[in-house]
N, C-alpha and C positions, 0 to 999 in steps of 0.2 A: 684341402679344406678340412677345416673339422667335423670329427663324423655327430657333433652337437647343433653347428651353425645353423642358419637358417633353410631347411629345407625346400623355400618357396626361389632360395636366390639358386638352383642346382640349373645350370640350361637344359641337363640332358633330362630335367624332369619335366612329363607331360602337364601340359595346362589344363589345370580344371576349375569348372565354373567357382566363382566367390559373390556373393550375397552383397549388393550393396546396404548398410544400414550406416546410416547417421545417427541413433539413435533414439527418439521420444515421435521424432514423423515416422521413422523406417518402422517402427514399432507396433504404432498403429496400423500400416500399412500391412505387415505381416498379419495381426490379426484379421482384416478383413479380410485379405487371400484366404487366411486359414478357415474361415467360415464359410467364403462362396464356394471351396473345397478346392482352389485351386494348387498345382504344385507348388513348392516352393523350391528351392536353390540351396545345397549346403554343403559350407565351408569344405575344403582339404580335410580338416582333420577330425571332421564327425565321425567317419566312417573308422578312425581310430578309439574314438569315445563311444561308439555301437558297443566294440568289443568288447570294452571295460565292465560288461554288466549289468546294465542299470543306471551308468552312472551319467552325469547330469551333460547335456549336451554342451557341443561348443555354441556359444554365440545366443544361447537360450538367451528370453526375455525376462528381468526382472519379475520378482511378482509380489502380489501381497502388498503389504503396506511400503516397502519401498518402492517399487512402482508406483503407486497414488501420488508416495511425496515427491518423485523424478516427474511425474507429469505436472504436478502442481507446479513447480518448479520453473519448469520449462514455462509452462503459460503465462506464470509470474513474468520473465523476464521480457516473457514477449509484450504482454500489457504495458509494462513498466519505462520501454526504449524512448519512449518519447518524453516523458517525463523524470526521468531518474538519468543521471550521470552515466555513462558507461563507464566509467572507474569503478561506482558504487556495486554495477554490477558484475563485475568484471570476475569474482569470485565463485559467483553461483554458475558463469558462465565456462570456466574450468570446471568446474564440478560437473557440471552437464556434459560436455567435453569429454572427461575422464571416464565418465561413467560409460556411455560410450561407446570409447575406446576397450576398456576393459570389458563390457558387454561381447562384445566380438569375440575377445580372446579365450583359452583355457578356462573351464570353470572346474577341473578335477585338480586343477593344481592351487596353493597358498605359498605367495611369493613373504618370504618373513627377511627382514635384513635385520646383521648384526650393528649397531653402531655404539659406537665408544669413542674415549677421550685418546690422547696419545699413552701407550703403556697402562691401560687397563684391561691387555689381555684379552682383543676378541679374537684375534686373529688365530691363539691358541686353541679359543671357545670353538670357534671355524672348524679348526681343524679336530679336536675333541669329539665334537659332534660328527663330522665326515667320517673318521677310524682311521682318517690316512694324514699326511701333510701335505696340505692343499695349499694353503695359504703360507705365503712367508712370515717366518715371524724373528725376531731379531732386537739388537740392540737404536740401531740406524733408526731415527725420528724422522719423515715420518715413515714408518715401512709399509705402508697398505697403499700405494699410492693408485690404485684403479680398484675399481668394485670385480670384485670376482664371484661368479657362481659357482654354485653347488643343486643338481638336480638330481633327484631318489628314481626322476619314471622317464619316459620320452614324452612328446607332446608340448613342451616349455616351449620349443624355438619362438614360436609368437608374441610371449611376454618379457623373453629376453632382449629380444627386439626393439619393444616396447620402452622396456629400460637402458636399451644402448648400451647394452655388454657384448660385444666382439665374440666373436667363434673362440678364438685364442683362448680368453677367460673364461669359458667353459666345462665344470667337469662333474665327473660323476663321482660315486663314492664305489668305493670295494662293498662288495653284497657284505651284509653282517648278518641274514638269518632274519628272523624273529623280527628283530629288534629294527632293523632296515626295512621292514614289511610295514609295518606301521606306519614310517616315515614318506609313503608310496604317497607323492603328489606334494612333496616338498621343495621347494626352491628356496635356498638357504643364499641370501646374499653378502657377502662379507664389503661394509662399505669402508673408505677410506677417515682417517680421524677428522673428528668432527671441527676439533681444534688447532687442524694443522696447520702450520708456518705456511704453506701453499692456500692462496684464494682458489686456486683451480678444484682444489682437493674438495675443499667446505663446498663450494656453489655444486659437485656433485654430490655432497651428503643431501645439501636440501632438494635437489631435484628429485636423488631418488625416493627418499622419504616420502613427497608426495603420490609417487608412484605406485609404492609395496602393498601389498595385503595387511602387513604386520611389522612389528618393530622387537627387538631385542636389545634393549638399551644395557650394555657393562658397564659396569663402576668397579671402582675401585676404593679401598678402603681412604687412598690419600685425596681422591678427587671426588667422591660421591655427593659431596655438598658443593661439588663448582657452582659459582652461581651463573657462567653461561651455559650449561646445562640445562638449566632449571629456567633460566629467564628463557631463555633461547628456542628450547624443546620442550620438556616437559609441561611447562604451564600451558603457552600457545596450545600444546598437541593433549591437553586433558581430557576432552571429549574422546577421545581415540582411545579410552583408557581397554577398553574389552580389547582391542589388539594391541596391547603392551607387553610387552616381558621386562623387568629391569631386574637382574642379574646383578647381585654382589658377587662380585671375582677376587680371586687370591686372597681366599677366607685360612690358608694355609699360615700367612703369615701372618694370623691373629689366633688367640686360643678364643676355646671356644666360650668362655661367657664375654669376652669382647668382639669376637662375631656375632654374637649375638643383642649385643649395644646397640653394634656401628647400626646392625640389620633393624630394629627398631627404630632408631634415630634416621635411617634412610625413607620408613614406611610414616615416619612424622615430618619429613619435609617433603614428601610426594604427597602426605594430604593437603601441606599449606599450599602447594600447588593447583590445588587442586584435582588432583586424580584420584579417584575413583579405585580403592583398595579391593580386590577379589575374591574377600574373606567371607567366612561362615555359607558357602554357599550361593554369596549376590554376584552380581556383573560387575566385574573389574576388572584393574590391571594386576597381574601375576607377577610378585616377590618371591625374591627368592638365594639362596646365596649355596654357592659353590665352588672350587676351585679347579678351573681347566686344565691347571697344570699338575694334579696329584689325580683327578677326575672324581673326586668328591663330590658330589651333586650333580653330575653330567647324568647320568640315565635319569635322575628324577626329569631333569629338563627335559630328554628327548620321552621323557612317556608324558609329560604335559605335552609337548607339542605332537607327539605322533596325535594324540585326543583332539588337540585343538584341529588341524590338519585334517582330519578323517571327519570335522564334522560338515568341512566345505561352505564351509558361512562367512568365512573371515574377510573376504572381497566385499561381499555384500556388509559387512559388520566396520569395514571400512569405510564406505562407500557412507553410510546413514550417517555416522559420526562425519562424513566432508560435509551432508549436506546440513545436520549440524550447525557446522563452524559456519556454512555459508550463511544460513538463516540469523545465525546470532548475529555476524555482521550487519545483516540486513535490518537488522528490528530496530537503527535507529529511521531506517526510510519509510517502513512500513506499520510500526505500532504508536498509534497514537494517543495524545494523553486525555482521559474522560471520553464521554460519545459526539463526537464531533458531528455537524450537520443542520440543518435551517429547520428551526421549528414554528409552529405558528405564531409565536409572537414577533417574530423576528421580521416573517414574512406579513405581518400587517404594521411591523414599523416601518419596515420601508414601502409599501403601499402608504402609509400615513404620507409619510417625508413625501412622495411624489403628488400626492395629493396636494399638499403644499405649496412644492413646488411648481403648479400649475396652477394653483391658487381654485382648488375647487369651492374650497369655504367660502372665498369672496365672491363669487361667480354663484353659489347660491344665496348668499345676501343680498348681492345685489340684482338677480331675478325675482327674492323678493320684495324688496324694496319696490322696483318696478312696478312688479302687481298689486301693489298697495296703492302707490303714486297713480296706477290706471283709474285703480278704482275710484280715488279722489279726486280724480280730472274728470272723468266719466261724472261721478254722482256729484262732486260737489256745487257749492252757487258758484255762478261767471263772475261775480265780483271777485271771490277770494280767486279765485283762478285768475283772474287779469291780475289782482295783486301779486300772488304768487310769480306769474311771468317774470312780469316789472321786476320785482327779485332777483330773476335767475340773471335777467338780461346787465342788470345793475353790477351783480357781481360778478360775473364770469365773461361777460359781452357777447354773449353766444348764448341761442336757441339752444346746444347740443349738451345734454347733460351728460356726456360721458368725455371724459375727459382722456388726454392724450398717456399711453402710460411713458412715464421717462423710460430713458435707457438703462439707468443703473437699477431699474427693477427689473428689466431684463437679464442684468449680469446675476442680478440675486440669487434669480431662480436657475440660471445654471449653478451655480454654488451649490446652491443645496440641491440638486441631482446629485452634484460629483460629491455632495455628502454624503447623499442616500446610498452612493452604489459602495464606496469606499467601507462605510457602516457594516453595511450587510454582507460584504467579502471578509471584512475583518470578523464577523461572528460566524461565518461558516467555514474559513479557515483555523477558527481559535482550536488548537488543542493538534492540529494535524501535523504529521511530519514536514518537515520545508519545502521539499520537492513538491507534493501533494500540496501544499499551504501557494504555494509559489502558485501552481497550477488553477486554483481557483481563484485569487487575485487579477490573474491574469485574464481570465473568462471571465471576469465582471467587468474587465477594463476593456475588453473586446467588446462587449454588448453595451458599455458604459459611451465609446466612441459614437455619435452620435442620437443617440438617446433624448439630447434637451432638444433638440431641432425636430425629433419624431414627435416629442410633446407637443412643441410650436402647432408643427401639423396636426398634429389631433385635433388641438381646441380649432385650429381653423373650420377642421373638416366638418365638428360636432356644430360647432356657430356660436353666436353667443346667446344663452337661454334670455336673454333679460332683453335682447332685441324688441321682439313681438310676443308678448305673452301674452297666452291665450286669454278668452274673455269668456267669464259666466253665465250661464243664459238669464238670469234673473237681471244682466245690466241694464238690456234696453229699456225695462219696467221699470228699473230707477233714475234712467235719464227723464223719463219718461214723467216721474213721478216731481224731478226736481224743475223739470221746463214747467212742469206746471204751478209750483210753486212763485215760479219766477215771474211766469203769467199774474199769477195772481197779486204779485208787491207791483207789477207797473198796471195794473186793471185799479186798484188800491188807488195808487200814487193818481193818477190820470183823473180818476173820479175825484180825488179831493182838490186837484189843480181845478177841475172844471167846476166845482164849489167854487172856489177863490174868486175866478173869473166872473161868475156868474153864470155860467153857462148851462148847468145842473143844480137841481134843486139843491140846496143846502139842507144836508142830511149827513152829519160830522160820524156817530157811530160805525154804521156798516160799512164804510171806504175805510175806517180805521182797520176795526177786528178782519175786512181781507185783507190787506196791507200787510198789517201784525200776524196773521194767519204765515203769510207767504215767507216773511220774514223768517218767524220762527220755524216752520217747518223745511226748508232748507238746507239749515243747519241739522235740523234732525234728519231729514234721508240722508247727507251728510256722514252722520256721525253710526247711524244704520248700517250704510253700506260697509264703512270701515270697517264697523264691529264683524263683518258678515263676511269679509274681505282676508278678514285676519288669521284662520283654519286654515285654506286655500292657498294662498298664500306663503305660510309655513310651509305645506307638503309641496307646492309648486317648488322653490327653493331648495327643500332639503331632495326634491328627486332631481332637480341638476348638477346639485351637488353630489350624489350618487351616482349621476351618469359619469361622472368627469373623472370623479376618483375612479372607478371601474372602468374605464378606458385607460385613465392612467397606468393603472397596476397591472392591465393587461400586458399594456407596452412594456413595462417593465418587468414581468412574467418572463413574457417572450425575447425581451433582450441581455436579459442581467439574471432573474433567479433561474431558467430553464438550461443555460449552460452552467451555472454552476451548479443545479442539482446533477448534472451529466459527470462535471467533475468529482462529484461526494459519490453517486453510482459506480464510476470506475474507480475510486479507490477503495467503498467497501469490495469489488470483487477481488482486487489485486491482495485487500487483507484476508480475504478469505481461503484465496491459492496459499498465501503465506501461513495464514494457518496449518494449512491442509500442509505443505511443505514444511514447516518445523515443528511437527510432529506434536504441537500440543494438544490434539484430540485424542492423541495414543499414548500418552506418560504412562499409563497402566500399565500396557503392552510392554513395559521396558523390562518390566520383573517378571525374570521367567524364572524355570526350572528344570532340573534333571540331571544334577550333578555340577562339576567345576567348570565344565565350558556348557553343559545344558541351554539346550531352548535358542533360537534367534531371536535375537530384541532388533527390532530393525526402526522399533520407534527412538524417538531423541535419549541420548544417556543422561546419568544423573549430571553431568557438569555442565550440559550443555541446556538442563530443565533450568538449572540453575543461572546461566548468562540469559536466557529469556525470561526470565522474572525479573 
């Protein structure tokens, strides 16, 4: 076996304990151990990473602002399973995934791979950087046909693993001093052409791509502007621009103010790409041009990478740029357009509309009505009142003034229920992403499912105000007031019959003025009472009319606005993990310093500030 393979696959090696972590729960879990003080469990190869000095353990936890956004993350997807496509999320869940995965592994080592077109020279670059011929390199298209490593320290087996490189493809470099000291936690991977005639070939560049710390893109002067290069890689992979290298190779066979052309004209179409240039100091991707085969620019590159490597960030600098890529996919689920959500107009129109459609307004006109008609029956003369009957009986053929409602006033008022709730879904979905939009239509249409029938029941339960409404205490004083009138036109009438007769002395005045008394005064309690009727009346009215609306809207509260406010609550919180997750509270944090790889920016990069806008 080789003495690089995986040391965990050896049988005659003893077992020893391994740490289960899944990542974002194991996470938490190791903190709370870590607090109650309990032991914890660790990996094989810590006790390799002890000795290194200082240096940063295996399988440590994230921290700082990549942590927050990995937990944001995490909670995001978890909120989101029920409402969001699992396609949609299916990116941030690799991401989470990876993370990980690579959380467990090495953190002293920076896995960087080479990739290139066919005959751009990396395989040279490979070997250039190694000191020895590691890599094949040849005329034969395509010659790289499996990724091969290259490691500077011990400790890799776990991430070669990871990447599914074979014992075989394994190797090390001849010590070179100085210069090979630097490069201490290098894993150099030489990938297969990206362009090769083999699908086998291509489906492992993009696997391990996703995999690596870093990228080392060669060009060459004939193919530097491929456009599946650029379409393909580069653009996609912009945010990842802080682990870039892209290498102009066989600058030998250009002089040098047309290497220096091609080399400007290569850093103007990696801007229309969108990536993110390394210059003056900022956070980008690293240009650069040199020839593997004369070894023209080779040490500048291995002292940019020994820096880059030694700073131990480029995992985690990887990792922020996945999450990144994931969140800008995601901001067509999660960012929605203006402030979306039910405001109070919204929620007294549709209290209105239900109002309506139970018909509170007629329900309090006609309680008032009622109370007026009482009063008029109550105080008015039995004459008009026996008219009046005669009336009702004449045109309707029935004592019952309340008449049957049709059915089609029945279907009405469900209509405009399924108005009402249609209405107020559509404005408290307006503006929200589809999934989230979908989700509150759908919680209006649940609470909307019987709804007109809960109404039916309401007004049963409440009764009808206009039944028996109540009476004033001042009525009895006006019946009271109007019998006696009444007394007085047939005491009137009586006495002047008994003139006629002869029966009473004939005395024409006084039978008249009580008569004409009774008569007129009558009409006046009458018209008294109405006027006095009419205050009371009013407020009796407009308060069943308020009771009814206010039961109504209750019920609709409780079936239609209280799950969709539940749906506007979980998706501001899923926006706000999403925040908290694409790093737009920390744009600032992006611009560091301290030289050419200076500072961890572990918030969103410039291209990826740019796709969330």
């Amino acid at each position: 076996m080789n003495p690089h393979s995986n040391p965990h696959l050896d049988p005659s090696a003893a077992p020893s304990p391994t740490r289960w972590d899944d990542g974002l729960i194991a996470r938490r879990a190791a903190d709370r151990a870590a607090l109650a003080g309990e032991p914890t469990a660790e990996l094989p190869e810590q006790a390799a990473d002890d000795d290194e000095g200082g240096l940063p353990l295996l399988g440590g936890a994230y921290g700082g602002a990549l942590r927050t956004r990995l937990d944001a993350l995490h909670e995001l997807v978890g909120l989101s399973r029920t409402r969001v496509e699992a396609e949609a999320l299916a990116e941030a869940g690799r991401v989470l995934e990876e993370a990980a995965a690579r959380q467990r592994l090495s953190a002293r080592h920076t896995v960087v791979a080479i990739a290139g077109a066919t005959g751009s020279g990396k395989s040279t670059l490979f070997n250039a950087l190694a000191g020895v011929p590691v890599s094949e390199t040849g005329l034969r298209r395509p010659t790289t046909a499996a990724p091969l490593a290259l490691s500077w320290s011990e400790g890799a087996a776990g991430l070669l693993d990871r990447l599914g490189i074979p014992g075989r493809l394994r190797r090390r470099p001849l010590a070179g001093g100085a210069a090979d000291a630097d490069l201490q936690g290098l894993v150099l991977i030489d990938l297969p052409d990206h362009d090769s005639a083999v699908v086998a070939h291509r489906d492992q560049v993009d696997r391990l791509l996703g995999l690596v710390d870093a990228v080392i893109w060669v060009v060459d002067p004939e193919k530097y502007a491929d456009a599946a290069l650029h379409e393909r890689y580069l653009r996609p992979l912009a945010g990842h621009a802080e682990v870039t290298f892209v290498v102009l190779n066989q600058i030998d066979r250009l002089g040098g103010e047309a290497a220096d052309l091609v080399l400007d004209d290569l850093r103007r179409l990696l801007d229309e790409d969108g990536v993110a240039l390394g210059e003056h100091g900022e956070p980008g991707a690293t240009v650069l041009s040199l020839s593997a085969l004369t070894g023209e620019g080779v040490p500048e590159l291995r002292e940019m990478l020994g820096a880059f490597v030694q700073e131990r960030t480029a995992p985690e600098r990887r990792l922020a740029a996945d999450v990144d890529a994931a969140a800008a996919r995601l901001k067509p689920v999660y960012v929605a357009d203006g402030r979306p959500g039910l405001g109070e107009r919204a929620r007294e129109d549709f209290a209105d509309r239900l109002a309506v459609a139970v018909g509170a307004r007629a329900a309090g006109e006609a309680a008032e009505r009622v109370w007026r008609r009482g009063a008029i029956r109550a105080c008015g003369t039995p004459w008009l009142r026996l008219y009046r009957w005669y009336e009702r009986v004449r045109a309707h053929g029935s004592t019952d003034p309340r008449l049957n409602v049709p059915v089609e006033e029945e279907l009405t008022a469900r209509q405009r229920v399924e108005q009402a709730v249609r209405i107020v879904s559509d404005e408290a979905s307006r503006g929200l992403p589809g999934p989230w939009a979908q989700a509150v239509r759908e919680a209006a249409l649940r609470g909307a499912d019987g709804l007109p029938e809960a109404l039916d029941e309401l007004t049963v339960t409440m009764g009808d105000p206009a039944a028996r409404p109540p009476r004033p205490a001042w009525w009895p004083a006006a019946v009271l007031a109007q019998v006696v009138m009444t007394f007085l036109q047939i005491f009137g009438a009586l006495w002047l019959v008994g003139q006629i007769v002869g029966v009473v002395e004939p005395l024409l005045w006084p039978p008249v003025l009580i008569m004409v008394g009774g008569i007129v005064g009558g009409p006046l309690v009458e018209w008294a009472c109405a006027a006095a009727v009419r205050g009371p009346a009013t407020r009796y009215g407009q308060e069943a009319e308020r009771k009814l609306r206010e039961a109504a809207a209750a019920c609709g509260r409780a079936r239609v606005l209280d799950p969709i406010a539940a749906e506007l609550m979980r998706y501001r919180e899923v926006r706000e993990q999403y925040v908290t997750a694409s790093g737009a509270t920390r744009v600032a944090s992006r611009v560091g310093s301290g030289g050419r790889f200076g500072g961890t920016r572990l918030g969103p990069t410039r291209a990826s500030v740019a796709r969330l806008r």
